[in-house]
MOPAC internal coordinates of N, CA, C and O (Angstrom, degrees):
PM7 1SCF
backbone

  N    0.0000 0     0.00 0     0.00 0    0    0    0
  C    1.4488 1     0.00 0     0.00 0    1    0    0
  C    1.5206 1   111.31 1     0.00 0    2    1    0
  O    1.2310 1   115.77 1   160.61 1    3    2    1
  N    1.1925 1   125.64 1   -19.39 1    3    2    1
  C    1.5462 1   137.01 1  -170.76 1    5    3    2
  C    1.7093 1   109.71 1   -69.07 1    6    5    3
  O    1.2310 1   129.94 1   141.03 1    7    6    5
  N    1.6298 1    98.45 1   -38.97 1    7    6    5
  C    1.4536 1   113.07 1   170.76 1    9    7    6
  C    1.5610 1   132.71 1   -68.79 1   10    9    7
  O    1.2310 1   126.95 1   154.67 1   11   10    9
  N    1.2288 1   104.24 1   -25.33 1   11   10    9
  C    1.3397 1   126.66 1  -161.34 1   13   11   10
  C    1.7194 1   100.96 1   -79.78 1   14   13   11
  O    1.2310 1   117.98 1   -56.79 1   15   14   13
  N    1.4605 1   121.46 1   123.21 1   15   14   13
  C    1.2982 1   112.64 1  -179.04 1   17   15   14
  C    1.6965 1   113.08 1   -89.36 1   18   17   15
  O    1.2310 1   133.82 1   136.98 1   19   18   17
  N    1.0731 1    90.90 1   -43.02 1   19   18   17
  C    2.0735 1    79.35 1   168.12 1   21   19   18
  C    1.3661 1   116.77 1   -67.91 1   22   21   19
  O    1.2310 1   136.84 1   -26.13 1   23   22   21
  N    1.5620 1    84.98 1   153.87 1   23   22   21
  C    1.1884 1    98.42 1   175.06 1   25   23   22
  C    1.4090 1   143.49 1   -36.30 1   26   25   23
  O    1.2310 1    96.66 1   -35.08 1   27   26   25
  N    1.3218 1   158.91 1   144.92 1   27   26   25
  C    1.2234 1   151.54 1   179.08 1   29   27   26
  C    1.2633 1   121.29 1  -137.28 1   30   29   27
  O    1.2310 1   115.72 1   -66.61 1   31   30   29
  N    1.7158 1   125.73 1   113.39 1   31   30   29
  C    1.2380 1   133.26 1  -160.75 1   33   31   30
  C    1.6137 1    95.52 1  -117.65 1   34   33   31
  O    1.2310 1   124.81 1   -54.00 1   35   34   33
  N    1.7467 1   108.37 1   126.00 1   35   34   33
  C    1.2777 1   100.68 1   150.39 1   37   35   34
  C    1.2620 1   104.91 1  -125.73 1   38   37   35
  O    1.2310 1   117.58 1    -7.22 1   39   38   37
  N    1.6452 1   122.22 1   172.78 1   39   38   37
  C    1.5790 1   124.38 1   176.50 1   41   39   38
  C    1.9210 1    75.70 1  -134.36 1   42   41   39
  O    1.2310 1   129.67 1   -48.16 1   43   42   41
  N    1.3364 1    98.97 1   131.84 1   43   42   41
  C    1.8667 1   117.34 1   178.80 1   45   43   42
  C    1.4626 1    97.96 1   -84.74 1   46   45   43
  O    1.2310 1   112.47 1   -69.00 1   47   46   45
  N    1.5218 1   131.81 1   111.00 1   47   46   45
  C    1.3874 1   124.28 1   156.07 1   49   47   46
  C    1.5704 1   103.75 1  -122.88 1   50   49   47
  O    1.2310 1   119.89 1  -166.16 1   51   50   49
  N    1.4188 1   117.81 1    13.84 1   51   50   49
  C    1.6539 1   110.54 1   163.73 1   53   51   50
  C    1.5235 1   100.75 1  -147.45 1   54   53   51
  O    1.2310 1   136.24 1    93.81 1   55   54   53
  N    1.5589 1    86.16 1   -86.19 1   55   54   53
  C    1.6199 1    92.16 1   177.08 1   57   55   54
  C    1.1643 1   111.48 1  -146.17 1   58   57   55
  O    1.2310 1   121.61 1   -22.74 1   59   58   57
  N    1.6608 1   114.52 1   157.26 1   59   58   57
  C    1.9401 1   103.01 1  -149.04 1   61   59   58
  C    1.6033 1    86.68 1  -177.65 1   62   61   59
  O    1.2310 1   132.77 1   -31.54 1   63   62   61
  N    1.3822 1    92.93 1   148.46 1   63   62   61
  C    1.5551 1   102.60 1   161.80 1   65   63   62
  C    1.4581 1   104.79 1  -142.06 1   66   65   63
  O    1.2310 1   121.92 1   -34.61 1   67   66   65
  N    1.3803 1   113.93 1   145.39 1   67   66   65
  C    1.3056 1   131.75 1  -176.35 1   69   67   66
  C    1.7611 1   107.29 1  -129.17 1   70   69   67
  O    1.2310 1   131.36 1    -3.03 1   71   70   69
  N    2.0291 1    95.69 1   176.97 1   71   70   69
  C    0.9074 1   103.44 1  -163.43 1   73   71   70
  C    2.0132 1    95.79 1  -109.32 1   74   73   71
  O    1.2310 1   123.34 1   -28.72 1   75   74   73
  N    0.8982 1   111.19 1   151.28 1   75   74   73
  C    1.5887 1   113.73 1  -179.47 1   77   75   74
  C    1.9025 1   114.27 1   -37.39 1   78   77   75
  O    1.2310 1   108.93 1   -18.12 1   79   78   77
  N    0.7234 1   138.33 1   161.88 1   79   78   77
  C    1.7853 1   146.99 1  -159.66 1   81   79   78
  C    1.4614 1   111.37 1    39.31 1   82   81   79
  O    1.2310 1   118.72 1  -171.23 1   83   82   81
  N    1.4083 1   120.05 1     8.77 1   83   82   81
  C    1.4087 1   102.15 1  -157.39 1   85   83   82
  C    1.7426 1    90.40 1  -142.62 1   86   85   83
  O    1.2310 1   109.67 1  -147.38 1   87   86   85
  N    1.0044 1   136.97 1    32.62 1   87   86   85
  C    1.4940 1   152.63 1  -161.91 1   89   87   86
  C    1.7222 1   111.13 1  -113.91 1   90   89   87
  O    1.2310 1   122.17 1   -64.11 1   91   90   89
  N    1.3863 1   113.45 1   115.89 1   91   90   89
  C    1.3679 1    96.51 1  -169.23 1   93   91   90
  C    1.7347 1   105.30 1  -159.72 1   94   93   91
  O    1.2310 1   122.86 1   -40.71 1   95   94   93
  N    1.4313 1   112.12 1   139.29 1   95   94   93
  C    1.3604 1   117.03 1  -159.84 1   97   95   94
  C    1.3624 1   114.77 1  -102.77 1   98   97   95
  O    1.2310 1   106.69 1   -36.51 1   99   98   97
  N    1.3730 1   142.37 1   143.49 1   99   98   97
  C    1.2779 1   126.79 1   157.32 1  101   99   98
  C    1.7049 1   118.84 1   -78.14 1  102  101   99
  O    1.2310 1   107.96 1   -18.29 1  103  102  101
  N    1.1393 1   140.08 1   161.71 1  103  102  101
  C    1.6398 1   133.61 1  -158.32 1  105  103  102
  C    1.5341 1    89.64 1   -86.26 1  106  105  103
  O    1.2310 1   106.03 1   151.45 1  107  106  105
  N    1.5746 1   143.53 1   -28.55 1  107  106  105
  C    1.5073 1   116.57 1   165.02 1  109  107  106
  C    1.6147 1   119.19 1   -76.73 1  110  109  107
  O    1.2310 1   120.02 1  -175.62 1  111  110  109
  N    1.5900 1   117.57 1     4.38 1  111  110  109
  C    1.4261 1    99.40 1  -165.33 1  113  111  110
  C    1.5836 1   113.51 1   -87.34 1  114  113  111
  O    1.2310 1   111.93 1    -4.01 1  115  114  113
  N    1.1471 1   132.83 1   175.99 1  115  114  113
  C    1.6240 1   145.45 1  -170.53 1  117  115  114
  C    1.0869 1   108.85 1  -123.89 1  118  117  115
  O    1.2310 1   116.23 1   -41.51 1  119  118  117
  N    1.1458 1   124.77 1   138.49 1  119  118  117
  C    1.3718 1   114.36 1  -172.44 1  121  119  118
  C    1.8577 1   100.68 1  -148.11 1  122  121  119
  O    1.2310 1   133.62 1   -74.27 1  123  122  121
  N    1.5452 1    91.28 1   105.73 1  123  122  121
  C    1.5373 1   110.18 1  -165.78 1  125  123  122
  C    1.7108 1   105.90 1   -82.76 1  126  125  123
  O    1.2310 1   120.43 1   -29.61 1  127  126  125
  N    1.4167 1   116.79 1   150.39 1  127  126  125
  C    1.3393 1   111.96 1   170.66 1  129  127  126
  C    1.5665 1    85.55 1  -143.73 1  130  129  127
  O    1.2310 1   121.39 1   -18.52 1  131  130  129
  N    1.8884 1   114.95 1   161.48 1  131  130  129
  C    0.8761 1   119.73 1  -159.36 1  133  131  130
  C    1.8662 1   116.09 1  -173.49 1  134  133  131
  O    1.2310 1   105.11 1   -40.31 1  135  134  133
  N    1.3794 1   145.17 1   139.69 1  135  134  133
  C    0.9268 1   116.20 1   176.30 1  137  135  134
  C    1.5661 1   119.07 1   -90.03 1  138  137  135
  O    1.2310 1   110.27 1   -34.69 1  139  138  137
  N    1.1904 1   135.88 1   145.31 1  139  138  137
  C    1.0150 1   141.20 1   160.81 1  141  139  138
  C    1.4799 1   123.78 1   -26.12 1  142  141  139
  O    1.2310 1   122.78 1   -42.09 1  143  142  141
  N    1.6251 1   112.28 1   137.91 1  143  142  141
  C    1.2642 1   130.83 1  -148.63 1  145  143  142
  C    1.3779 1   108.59 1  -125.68 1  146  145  143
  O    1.2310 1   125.54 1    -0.49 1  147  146  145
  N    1.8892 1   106.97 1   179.51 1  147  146  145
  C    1.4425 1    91.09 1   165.47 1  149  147  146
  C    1.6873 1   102.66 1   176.45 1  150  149  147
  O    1.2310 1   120.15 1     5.51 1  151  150  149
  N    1.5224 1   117.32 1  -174.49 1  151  150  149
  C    1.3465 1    86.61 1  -167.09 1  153  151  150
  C    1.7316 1   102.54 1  -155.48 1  154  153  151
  O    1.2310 1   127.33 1  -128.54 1  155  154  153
  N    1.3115 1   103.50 1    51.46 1  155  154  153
  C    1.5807 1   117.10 1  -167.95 1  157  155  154
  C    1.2272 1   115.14 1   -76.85 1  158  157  155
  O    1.2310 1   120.78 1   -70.47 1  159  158  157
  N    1.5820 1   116.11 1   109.53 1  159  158  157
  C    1.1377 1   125.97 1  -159.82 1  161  159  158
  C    1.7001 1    98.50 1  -124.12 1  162  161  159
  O    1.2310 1   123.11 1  -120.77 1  163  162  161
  N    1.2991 1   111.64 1    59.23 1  163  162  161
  C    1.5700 1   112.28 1  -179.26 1  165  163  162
  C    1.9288 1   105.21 1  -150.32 1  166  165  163
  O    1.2310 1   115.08 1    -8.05 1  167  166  165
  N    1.3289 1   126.93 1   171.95 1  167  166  165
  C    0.8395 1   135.20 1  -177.21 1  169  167  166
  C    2.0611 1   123.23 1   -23.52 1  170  169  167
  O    1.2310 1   134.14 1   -25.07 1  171  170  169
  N    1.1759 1    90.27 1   154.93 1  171  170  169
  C    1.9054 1    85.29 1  -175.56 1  173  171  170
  C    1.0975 1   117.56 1   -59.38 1  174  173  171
  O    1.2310 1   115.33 1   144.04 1  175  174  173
  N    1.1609 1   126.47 1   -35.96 1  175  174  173
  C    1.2246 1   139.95 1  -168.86 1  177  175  174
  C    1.6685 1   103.03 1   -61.26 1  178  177  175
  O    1.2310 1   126.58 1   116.72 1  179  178  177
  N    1.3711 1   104.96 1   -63.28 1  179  178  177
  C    1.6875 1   128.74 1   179.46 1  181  179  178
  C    1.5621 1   111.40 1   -43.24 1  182  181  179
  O    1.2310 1   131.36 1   132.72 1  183  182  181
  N    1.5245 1    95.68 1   -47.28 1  183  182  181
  C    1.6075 1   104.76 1  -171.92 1  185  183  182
  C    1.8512 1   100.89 1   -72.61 1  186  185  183
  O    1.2310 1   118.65 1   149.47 1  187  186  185
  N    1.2943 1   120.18 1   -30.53 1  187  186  185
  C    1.3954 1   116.65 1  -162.04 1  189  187  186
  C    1.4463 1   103.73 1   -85.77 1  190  189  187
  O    1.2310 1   120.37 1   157.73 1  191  190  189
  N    1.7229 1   116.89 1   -22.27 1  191  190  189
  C    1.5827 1   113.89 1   157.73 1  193  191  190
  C    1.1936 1   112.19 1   -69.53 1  194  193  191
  O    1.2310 1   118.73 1   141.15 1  195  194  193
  N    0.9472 1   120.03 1   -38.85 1  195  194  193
  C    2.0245 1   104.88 1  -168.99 1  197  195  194
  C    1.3198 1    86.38 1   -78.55 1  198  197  195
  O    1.2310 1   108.77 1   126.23 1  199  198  197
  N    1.5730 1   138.61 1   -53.77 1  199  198  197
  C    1.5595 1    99.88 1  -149.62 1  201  199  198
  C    1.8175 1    92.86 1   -75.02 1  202  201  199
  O    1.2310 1   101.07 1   144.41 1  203  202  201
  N    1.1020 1   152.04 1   -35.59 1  203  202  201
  C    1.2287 1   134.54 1   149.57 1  205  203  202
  C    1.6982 1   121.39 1    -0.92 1  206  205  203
  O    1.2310 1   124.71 1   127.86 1  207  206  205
  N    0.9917 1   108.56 1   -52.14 1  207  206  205
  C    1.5078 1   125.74 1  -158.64 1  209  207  206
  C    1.5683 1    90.21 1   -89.19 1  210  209  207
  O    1.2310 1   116.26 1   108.38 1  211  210  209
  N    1.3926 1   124.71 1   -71.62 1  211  210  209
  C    1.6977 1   127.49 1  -178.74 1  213  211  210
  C    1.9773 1    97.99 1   -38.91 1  214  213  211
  O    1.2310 1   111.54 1   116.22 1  215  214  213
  N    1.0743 1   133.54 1   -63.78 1  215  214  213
  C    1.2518 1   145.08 1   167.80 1  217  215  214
  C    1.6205 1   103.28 1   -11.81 1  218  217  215
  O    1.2310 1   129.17 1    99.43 1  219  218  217
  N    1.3354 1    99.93 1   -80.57 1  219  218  217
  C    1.7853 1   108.74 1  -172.24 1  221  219  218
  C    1.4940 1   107.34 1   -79.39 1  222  221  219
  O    1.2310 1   111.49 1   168.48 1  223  222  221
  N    1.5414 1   133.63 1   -11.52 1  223  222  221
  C    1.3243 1   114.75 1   172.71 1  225  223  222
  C    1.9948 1    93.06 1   -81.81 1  226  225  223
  O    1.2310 1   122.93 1   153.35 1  227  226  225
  N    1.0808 1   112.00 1   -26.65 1  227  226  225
  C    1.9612 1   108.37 1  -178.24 1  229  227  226
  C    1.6028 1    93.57 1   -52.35 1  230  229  227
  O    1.2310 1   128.05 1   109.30 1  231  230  229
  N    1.2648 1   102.11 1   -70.70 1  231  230  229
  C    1.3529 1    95.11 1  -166.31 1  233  231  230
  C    1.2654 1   135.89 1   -51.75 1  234  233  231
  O    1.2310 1   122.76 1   162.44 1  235  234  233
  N    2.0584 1   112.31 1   -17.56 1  235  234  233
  C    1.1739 1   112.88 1   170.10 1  237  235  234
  C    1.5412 1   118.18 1   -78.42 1  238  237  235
  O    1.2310 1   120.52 1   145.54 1  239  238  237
  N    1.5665 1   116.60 1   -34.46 1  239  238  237
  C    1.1318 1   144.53 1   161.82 1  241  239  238
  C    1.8551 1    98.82 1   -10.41 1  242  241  239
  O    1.2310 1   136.98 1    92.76 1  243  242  241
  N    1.3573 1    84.71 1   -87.24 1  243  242  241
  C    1.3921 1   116.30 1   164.46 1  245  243  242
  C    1.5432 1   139.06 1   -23.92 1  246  245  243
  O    1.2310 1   129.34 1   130.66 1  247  246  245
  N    1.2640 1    99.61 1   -49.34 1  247  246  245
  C    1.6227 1   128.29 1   159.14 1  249  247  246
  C    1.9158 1    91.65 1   -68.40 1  250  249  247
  O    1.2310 1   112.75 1   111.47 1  251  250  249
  N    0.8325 1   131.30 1   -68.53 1  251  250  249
  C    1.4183 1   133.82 1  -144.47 1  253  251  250
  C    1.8344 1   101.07 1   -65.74 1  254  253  251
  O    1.2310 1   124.46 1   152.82 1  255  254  253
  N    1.7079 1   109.04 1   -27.18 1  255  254  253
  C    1.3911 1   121.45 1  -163.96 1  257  255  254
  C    1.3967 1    93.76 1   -86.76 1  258  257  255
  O    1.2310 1   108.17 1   173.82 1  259  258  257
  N    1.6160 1   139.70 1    -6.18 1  259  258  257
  C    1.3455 1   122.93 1  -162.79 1  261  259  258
  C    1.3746 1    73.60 1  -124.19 1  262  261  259
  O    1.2310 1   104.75 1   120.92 1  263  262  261
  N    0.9122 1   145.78 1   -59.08 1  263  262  261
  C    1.5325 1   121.24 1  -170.50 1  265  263  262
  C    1.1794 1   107.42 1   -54.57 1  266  265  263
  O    1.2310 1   104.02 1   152.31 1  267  266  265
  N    1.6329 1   147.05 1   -27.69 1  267  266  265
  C    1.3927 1   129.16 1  -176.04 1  269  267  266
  C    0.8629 1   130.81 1   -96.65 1  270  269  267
  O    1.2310 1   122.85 1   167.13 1  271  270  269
  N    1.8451 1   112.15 1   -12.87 1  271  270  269
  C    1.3154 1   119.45 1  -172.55 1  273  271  270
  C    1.1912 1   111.08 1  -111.81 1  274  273  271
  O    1.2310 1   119.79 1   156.03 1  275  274  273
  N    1.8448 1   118.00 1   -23.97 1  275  274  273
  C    1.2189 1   125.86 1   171.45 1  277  275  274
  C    1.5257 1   123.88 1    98.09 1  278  277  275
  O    1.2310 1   133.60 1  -153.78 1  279  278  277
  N    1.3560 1    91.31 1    26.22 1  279  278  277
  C    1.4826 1   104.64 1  -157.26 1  281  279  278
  C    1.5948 1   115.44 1  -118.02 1  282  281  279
  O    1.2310 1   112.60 1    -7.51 1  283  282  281
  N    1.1215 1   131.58 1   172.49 1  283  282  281
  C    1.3186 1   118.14 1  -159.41 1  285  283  282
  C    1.6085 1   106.61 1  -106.82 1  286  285  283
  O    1.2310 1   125.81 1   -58.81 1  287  286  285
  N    1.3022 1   106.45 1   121.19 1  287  286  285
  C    1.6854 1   103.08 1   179.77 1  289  287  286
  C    1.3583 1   143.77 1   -45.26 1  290  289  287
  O    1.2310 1   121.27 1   177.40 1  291  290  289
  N    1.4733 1   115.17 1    -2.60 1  291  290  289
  C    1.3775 1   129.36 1   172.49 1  293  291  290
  C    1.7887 1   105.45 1   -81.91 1  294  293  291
  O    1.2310 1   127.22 1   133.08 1  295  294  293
  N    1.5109 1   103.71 1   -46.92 1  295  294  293
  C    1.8045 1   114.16 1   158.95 1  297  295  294
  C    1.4408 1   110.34 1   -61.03 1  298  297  295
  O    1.2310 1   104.60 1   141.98 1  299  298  297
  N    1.0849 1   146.05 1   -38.02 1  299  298  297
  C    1.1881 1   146.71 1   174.37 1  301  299  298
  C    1.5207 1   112.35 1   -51.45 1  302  301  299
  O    1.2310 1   123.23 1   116.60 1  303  302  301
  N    1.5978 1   111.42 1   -63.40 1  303  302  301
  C    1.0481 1   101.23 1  -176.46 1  305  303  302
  C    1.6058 1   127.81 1   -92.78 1  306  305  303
  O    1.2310 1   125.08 1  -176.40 1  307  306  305
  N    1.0469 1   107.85 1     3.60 1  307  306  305
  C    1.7042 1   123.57 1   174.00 1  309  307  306
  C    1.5947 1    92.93 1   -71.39 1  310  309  307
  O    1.2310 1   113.72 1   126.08 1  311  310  309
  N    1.4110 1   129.48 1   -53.92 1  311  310  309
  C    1.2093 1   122.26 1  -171.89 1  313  311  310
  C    1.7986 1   109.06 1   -76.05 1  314  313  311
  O    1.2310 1   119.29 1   136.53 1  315  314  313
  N    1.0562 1   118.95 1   -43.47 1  315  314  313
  C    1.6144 1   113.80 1   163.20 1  317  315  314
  C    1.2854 1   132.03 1   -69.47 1  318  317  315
  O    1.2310 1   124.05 1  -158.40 1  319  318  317
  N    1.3908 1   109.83 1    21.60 1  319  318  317
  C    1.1023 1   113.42 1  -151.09 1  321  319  318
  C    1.5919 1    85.12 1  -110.81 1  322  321  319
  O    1.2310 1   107.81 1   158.52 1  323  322  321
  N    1.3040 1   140.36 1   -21.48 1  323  322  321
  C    1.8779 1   146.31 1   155.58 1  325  323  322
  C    1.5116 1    80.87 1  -147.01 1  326  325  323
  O    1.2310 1   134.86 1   -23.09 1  327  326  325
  N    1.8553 1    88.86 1   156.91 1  327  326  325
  C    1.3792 1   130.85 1  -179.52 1  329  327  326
  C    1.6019 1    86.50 1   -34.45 1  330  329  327
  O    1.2310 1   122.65 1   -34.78 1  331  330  329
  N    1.4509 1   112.52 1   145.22 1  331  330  329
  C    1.5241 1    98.82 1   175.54 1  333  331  330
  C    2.0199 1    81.73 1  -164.65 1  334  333  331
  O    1.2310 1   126.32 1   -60.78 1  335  334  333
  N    1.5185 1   105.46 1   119.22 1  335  334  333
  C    1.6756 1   123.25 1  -140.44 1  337  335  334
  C    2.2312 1    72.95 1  -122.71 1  338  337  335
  O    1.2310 1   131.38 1   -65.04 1  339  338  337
  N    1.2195 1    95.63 1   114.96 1  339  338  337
  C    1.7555 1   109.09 1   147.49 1  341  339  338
  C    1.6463 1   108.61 1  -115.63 1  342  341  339
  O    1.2310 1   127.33 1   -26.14 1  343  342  341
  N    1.7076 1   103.50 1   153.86 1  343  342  341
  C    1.4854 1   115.73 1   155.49 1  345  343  342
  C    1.2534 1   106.63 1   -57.92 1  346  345  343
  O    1.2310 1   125.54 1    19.90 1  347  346  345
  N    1.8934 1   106.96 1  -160.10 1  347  346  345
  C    1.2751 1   109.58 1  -152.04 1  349  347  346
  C    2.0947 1    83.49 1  -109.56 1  350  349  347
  O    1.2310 1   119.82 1  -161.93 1  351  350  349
  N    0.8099 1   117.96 1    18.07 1  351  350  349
  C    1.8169 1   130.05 1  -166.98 1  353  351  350
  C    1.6456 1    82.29 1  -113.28 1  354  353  351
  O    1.2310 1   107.89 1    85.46 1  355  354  353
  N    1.3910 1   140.21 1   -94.54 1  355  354  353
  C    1.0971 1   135.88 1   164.42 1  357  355  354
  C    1.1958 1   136.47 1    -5.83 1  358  357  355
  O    1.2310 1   119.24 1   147.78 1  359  358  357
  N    1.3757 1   119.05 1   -32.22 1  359  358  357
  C    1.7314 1   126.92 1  -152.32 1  361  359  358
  C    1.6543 1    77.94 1  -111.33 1  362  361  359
  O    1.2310 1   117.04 1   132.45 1  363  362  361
  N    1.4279 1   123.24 1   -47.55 1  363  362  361
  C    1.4955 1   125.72 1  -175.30 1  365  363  362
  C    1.8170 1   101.79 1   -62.99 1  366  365  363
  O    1.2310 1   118.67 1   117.43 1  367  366  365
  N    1.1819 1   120.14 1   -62.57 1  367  366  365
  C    1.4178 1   100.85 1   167.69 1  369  367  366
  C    1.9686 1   130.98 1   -53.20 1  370  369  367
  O    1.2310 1   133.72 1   143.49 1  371  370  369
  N    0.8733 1    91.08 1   -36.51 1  371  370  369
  C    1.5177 1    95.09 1   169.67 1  373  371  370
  C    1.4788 1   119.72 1   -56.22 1  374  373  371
  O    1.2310 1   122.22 1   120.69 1  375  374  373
  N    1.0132 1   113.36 1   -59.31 1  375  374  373
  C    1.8588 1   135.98 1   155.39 1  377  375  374
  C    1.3640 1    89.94 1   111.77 1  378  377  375
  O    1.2310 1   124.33 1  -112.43 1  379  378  377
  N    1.5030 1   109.30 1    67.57 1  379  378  377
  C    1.8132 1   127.59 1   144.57 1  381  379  378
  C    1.1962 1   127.15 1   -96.53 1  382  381  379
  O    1.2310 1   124.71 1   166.44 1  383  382  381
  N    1.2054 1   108.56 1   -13.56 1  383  382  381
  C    1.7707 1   133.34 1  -173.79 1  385  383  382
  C    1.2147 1   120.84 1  -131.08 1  386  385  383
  O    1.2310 1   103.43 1   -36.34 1  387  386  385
  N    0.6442 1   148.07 1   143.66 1  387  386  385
  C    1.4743 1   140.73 1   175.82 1  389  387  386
  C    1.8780 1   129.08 1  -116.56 1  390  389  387
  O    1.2310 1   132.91 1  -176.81 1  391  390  389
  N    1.5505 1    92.67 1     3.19 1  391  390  389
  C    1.3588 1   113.95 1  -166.07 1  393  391  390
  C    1.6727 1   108.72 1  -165.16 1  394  393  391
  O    1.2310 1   117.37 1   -62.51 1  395  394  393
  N    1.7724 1   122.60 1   117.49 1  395  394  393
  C    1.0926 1   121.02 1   167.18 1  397  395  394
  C    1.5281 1   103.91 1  -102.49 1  398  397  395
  O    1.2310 1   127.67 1   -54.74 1  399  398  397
  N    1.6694 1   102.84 1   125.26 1  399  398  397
  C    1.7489 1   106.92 1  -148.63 1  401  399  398
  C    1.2409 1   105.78 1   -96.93 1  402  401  399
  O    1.2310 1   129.21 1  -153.56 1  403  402  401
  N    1.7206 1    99.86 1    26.44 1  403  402  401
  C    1.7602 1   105.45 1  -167.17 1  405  403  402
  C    1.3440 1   101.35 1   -92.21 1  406  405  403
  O    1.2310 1   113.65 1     5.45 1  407  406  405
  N    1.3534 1   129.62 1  -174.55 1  407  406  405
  C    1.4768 1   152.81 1   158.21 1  409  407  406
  C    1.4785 1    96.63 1   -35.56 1  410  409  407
  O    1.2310 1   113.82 1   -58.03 1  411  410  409
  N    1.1163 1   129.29 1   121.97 1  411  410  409
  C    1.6508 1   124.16 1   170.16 1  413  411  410
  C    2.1180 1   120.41 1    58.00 1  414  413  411
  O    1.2310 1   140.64 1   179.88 1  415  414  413
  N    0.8139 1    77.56 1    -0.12 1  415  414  413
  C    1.9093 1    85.50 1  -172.63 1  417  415  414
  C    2.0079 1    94.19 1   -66.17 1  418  417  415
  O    1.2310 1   143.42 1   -11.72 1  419  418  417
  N    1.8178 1    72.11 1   168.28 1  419  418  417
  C    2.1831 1    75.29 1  -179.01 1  421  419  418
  C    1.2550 1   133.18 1   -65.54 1  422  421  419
  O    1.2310 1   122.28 1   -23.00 1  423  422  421
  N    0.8785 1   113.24 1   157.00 1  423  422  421
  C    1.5156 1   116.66 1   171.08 1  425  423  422
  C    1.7041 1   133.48 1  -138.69 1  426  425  423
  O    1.2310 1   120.10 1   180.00 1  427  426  425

């Protein structure tokens, strides 16, 4: 989405990813963040590359969440660190959203 020169509108009523100014929640939605997972069920060797690999995509993950949200990477990863679920008031302070698209919500 970073590439893309038009515009990009989402409104979040499940699950959604958007592009920065254009991010926007309804007042029941949840908005989960989380680190990356996985589910390697093959030899040691196999398993010790992927979790290798899950490792450095977290950390880019990670990198990618403080440049967008603006936030400091020790907060970054405490919250990615397990499923970790804000409203649409939360996700707007955090700066995952940019808009709670409810009755009175932020802006």
């Amino acid at each position: 989405m970073q590439y893309i020169l038009a515009p990009i509108t989402t409104l979040c009523m499940g699950q959604a990813a958007s592009t920065m100014g254009q991010r926007f929640a309804l007042p029941n939605s949840h908005i989960m963040i989380h680190q990356p997972s996985g589910g390697a069920r093959r030899q040691a060797s196999d398993i010790a590359i992927q979790a290798k690999e899950i490792l450095r995509w977290r950390e880019h993950l990670n990198r990618l969440s403080v440049h967008h949200a603006g936030r400091d990477i020790a907060l970054i990863e405490k919250h990615m660190e397990r499923d970790h679920y804000m409203g649409p008031q939360e996700a707007f302070e955090f700066g995952l959203i940019d808009q709670d698209a409810g009755p009175g919500g932020a802006s």
